[in-house]
C-alpha positions in Angstrom: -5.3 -10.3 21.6 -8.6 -8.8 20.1 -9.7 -7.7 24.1 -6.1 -6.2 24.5 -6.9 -4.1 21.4 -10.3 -3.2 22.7 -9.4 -2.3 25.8 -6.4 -0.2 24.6 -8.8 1.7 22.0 -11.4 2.6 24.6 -8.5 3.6 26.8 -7.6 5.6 24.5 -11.2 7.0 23.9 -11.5 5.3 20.5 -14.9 3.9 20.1 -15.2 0.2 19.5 -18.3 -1.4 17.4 -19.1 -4.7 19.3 -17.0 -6.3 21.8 -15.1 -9.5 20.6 -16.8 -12.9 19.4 -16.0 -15.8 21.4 -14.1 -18.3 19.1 -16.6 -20.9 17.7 -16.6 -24.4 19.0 -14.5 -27.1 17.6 -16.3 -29.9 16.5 -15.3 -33.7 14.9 -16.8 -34.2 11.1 -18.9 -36.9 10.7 -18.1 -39.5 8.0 -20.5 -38.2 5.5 -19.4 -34.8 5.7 -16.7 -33.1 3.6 -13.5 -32.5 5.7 -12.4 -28.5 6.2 -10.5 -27.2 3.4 -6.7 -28.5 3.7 -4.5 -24.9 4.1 -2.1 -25.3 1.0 -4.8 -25.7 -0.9 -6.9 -22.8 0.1 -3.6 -20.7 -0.3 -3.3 -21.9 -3.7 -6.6 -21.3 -4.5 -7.0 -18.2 -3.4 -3.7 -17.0 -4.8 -5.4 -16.8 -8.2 -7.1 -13.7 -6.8 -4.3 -10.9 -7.9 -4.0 -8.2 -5.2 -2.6 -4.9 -4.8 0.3 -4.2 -2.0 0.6 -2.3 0.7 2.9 -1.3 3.9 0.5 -0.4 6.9 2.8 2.0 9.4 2.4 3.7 12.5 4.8 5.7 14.7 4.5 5.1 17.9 7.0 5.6 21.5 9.9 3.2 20.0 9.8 4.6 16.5 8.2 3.7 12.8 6.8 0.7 12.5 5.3 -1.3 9.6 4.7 -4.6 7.7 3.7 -5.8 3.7 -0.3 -6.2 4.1 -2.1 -7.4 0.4 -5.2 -7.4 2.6 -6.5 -4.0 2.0 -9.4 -2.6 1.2 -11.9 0.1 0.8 -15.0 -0.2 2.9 -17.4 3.3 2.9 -17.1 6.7 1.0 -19.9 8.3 3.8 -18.1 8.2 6.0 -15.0 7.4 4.5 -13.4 3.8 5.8 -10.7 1.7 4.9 -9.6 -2.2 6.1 -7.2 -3.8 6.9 -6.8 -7.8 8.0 -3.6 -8.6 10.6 -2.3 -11.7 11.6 -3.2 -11.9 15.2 0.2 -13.2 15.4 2.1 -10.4 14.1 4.8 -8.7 16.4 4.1 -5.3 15.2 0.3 -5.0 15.2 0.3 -4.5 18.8 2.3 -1.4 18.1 0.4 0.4 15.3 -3.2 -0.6 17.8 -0.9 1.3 20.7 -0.5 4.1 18.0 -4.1 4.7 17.2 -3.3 5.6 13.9 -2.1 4.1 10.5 -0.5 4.9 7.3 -1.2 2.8 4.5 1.0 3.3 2.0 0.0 1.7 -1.8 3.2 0.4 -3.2 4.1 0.5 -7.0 5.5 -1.7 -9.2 9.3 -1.1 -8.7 9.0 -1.5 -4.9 8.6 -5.4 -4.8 11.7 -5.1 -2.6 10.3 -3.0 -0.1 7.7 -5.3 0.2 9.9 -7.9 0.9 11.9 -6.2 3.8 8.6 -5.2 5.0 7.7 -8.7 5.3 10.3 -10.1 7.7 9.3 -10.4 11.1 11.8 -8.6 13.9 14.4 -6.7 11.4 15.1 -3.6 11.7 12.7 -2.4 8.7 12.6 1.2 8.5 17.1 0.9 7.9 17.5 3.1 5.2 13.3 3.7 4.1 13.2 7.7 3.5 9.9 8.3 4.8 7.9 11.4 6.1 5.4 12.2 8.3 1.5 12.0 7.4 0.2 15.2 7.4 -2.8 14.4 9.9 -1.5 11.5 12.2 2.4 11.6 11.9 2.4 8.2 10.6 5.0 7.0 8.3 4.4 8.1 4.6 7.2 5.6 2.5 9.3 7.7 -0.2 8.3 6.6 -3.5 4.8 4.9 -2.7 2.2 6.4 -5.4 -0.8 6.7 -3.1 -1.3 7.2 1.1 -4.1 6.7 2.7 -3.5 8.2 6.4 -6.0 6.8 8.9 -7.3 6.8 12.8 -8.4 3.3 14.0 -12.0 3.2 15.1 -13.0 -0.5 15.3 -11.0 -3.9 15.4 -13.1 -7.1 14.5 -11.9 -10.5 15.2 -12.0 -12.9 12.0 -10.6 -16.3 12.9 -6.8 -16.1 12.9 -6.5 -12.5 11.8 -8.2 -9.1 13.0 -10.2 -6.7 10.8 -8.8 -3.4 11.6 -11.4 -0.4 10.3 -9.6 2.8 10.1 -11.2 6.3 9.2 -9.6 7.9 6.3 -8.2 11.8 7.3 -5.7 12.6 4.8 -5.0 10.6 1.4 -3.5 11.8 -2.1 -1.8 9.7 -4.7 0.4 10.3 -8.0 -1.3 9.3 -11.2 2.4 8.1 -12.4 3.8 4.6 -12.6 1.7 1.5 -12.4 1.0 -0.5 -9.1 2.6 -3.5 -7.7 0.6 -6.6 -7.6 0.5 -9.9 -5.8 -0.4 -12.8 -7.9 0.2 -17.0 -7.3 3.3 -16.2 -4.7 4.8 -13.7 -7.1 4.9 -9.7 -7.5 4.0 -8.9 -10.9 2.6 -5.8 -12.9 -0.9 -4.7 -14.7 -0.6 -4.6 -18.5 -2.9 -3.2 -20.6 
């Protein structure tokens, strides 16, 4: 999947940073070493770490297209970067790579449900999402969402079962109302102060 993405992007004349890492090879632990960390656990784990949410779109041929990401980031203010991590599983990655271009779209703390339908994998998600049209790329900007970040892909890295997507940041602006939603322990929740 990572190669398809490369080759895509430089087809498209978007510069790539390195070209994928082989996988790493598989090997049996020994006895005296600590078996790899069992799944549910590092989910649980891990889900003590709250989050904010997000809905990564694109607009490509077929249409908007988007799903829920918590694994956003910021990554450089010179020049100005943002990240994203995607399942390389997911159905509509392979769309937003063919796009060149993202939304990201921070959600607040009455959208919870947005998230959700978002979330589910082959519906029809945009049904009834009022949305307009970034100002740079055309991507999906979601009505109601307090901050956008609108973005041009310029690198994919591979990282295990997910890809790093690096987009550059060409439009953004946010709404100093309402308080964001969060992800913590399975559960949407708000910040208190």
């Amino acid at each position: 999947m990572a190669a398809t993405v490369v080759r895509h992007l430089r087809a498209a004349g978007s510069p790539t940073a390195v070209e994928p890492l082989p996988r790493p090879a598989l090997r049996a632990v020994r006895e005296d070493e600590r078996p790899p960390v069992d799944p549910a656990e590092f989910r649980r784990v891990l889900g003590h770490f709250a989050s904010g949410v997000t809905i990564v779109t694109a607009l490509d041929a077929d249409g908007p297209t988007g799903f829920a990401c918590q694994s956003f980031a910021s990554l450089s203010l010179d020049p100005p970067l943002v990240a994203f991590m995607v399942a390389r599983t997911s159905t509509t990655w392979p769309r937003i790579a063919a796009a060149g271009t993202f939304c990201v779209n921070v959600l607040g703390a009455g959208q919870g449900g947005l998230c959700r339908s978002f979330a589910v994998s082959g519906a029809d998600k945009f049904a009834g999402v009022e949305w307009e049209a970034a100002p740079v790329t055309g991507s999906p900007r979601l009505a109601g969402a307090p901050a956008w970040i609108d973005c041009t892909i310029t690198t994919v890295h591979t990282g295990g079962d997910h890809l790093i997507v690096v987009g550059r940041v060409e439009g953004l602006d946010a709404t100093d109302q309402g308080d964001p939603l969060l992800f913590h322990r399975g559960r949407f929740g708000r910040f208190s102060s």
